[in-house]
C-alpha positions as CSV (number, residue, x, y, z in Angstrom):
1,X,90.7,137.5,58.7
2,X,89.6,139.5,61.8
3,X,91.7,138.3,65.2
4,X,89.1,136.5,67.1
5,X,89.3,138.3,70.8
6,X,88.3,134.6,72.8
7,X,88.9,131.4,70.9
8,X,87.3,127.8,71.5
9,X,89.9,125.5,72.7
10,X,90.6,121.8,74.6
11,X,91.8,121.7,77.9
12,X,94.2,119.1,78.4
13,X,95.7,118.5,81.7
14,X,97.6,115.1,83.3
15,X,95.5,112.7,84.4
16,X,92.1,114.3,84.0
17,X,89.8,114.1,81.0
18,X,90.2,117.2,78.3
19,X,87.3,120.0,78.6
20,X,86.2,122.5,75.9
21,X,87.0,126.4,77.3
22,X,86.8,129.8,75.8
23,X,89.8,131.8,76.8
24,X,91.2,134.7,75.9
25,X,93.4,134.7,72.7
26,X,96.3,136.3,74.1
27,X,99.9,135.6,75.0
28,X,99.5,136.0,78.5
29,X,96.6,134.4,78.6
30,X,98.0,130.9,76.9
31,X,101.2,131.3,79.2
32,X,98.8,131.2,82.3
33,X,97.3,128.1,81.4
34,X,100.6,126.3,80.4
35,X,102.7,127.8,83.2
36,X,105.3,129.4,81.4
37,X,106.9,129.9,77.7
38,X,104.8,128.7,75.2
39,X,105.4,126.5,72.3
40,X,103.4,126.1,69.7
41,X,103.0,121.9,68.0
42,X,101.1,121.4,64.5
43,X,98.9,118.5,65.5
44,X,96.4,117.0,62.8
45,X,94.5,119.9,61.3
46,X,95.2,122.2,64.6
47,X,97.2,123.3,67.0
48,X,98.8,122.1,70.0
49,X,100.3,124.9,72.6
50,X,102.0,123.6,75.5
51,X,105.2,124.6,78.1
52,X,108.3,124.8,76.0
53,X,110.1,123.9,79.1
54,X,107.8,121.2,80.2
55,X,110.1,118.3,80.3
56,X,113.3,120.1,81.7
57,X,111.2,121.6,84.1
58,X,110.2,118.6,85.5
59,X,106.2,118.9,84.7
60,X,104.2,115.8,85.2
61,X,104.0,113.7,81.5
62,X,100.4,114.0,80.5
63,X,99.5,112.8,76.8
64,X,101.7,110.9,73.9
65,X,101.6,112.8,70.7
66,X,102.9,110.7,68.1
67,X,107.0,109.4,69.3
68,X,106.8,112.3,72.0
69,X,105.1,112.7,75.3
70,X,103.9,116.4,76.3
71,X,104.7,117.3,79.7
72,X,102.1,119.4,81.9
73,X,98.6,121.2,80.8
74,X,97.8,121.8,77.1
75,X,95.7,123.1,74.9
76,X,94.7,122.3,71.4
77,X,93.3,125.4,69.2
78,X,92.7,126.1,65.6
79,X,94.8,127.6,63.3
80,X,94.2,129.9,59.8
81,X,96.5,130.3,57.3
82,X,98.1,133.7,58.7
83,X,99.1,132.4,61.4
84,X,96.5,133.4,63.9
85,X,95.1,131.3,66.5
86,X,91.4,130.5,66.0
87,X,88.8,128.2,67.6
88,X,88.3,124.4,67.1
89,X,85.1,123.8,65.0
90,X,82.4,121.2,66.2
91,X,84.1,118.4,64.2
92,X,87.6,119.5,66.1
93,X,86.2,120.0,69.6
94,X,84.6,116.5,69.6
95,X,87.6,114.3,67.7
96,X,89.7,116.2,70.8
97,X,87.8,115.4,73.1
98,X,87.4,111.8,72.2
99,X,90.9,111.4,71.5
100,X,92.5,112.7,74.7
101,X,90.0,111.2,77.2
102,X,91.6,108.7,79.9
103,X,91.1,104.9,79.7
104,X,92.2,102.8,82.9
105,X,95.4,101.7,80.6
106,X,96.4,105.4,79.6
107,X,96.1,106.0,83.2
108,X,98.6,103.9,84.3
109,X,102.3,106.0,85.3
110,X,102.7,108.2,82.7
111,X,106.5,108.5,83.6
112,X,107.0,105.7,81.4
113,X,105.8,107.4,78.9
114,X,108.8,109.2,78.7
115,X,111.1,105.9,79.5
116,X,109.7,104.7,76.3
117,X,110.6,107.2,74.2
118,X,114.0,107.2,75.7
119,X,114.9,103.5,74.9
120,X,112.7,102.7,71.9
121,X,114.8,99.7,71.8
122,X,113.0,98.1,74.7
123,X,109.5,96.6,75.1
124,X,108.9,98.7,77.9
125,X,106.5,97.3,81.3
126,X,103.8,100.4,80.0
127,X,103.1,99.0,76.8
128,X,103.1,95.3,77.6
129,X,100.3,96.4,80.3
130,X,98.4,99.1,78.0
131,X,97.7,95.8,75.6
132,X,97.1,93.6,78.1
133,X,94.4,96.1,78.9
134,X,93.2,96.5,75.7
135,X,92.7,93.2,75.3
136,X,90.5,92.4,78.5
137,X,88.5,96.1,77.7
138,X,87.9,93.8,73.9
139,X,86.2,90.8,75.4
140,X,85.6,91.4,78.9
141,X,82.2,93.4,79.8
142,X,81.9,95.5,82.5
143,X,86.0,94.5,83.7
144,X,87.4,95.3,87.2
145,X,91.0,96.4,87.9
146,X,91.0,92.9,89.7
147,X,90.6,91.2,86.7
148,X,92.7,93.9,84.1
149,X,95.8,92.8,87.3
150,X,95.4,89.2,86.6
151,X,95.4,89.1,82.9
152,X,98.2,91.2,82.6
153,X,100.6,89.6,84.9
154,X,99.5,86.2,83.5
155,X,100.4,87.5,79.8
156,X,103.6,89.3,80.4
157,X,104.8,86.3,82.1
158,X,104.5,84.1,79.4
159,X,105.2,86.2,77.1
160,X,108.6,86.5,78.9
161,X,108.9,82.6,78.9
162,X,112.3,81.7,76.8
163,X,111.8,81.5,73.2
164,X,108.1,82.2,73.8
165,X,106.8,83.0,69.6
166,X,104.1,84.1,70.4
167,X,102.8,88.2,71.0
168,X,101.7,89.6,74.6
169,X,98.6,90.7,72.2
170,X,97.6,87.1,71.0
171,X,98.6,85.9,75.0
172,X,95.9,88.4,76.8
173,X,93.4,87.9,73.9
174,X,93.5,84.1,75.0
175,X,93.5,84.9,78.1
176,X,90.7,87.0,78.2
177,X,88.5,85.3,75.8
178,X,88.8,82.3,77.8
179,X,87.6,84.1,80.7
180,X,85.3,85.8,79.1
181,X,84.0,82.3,77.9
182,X,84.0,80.6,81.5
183,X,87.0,78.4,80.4
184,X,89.3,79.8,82.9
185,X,88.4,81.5,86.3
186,X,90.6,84.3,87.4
187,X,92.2,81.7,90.2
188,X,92.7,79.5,86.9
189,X,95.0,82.1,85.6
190,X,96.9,83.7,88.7
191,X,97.9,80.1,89.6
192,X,98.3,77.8,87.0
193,X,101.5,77.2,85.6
194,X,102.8,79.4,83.1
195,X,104.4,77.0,81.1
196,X,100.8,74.8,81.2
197,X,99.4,78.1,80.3
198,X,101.6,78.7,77.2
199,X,101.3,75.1,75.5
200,X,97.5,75.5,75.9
201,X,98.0,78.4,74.1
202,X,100.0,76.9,71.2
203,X,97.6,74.1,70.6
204,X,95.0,76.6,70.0
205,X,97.2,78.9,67.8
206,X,96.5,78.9,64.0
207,X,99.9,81.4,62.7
208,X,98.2,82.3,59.5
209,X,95.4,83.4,61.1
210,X,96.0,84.0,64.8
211,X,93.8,82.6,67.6
């Protein structure tokens, strides 16, 4: 196969959304973009070339990639089976794009991102948050950080009550469909008791088949 001169690639950099850009397909080129030594990631059908050095140097954390986090500016880029670098197709450049664009609860420090991975034994703040989030982004329309605050301060919480059996997940969906349904205000959650909150909770709970 012919070496293709300028290849079709994702942009990925921390904290902004990924753009499609032609560059050229060259060493010096990909080293630019990343800031140093490049290393090369198989990543679904393509490519992922990032700093090698990115952590040790220090670069900001930018996207989880399955149990790692990629520090600094990335891109993603095809390959063939020659090893040669090659652009994304259509079907490629829109999965990317989709995949790597910022929600408010991927935007949340990404340093703990790497926290996480370091002590995978631990449920860390991040996560708890991040599904907090999801849930209010499930059954809230139109939500405000206001209200993404609330819920997830509410749910981790409770969910941190002693001997609490129930998930942060099942906790924020209650919390959010009962806002959601005008059975709690906002003021309803920040200041009622926890406890209160957590044995309403349990008398709605069904354990075979959730809330």
């Amino acid at each position: 196969m012919k070496l293709e001169n300028k290849i079709k690639v994702i942009l990925v950099k921390p904290k902004e959304n990924p753009s499609l850009l032609e560059i050229d397909n060259s060493l010096y080129s990909l080293q630019s973009i990343v800031g140093g030594r490049i290393e090369i990631l198989p990543y679904k059908d393509s490519l992922i070339i990032c700093n090698e050095e990115g952590k040790l140097k220090g670069l900001e954390p930018n996207r989880q990639t399955g149990n790692d986090v990629i520090a600094g500016t990335f891109v993603i880029c095809g390959g063939d089976d020659e090893g040669n670098l090659i652009s994304l197709n259509d079907k490629q450049v829109t999965q990317y794009i989709q995949e790597f664009m910022i929600d408010d609860y991927k935007s949340l420090d990404m340093n703990s991102f790497i926290w996480y991975i370091q002590n995978e034994d631990e449920f860390s703040e991040y996560w708890k948050q991040a599904i907090c989030y999801a849930s209010v982004d499930m059954f809230i329309d139109e939500p405000t950080m206001k209200i993404y605050s609330i819920v997830a301060n509410a749910a981790i919480d409770i969910y941190n009550i002693d001997d609490c059996d129930i998930g942060i997940t099942e906790i924020a969906d209650f919390l959010s469909i009962s806002y959601a349904n005008g059975q709690l205000t906002l003021n309803d959650i920040e200041s009622m008791n926890r406890w209160d909150i957590y044995q309403n909770i349990l008398d709605h709970f069904d354990y075979s088949i959730g809330l």
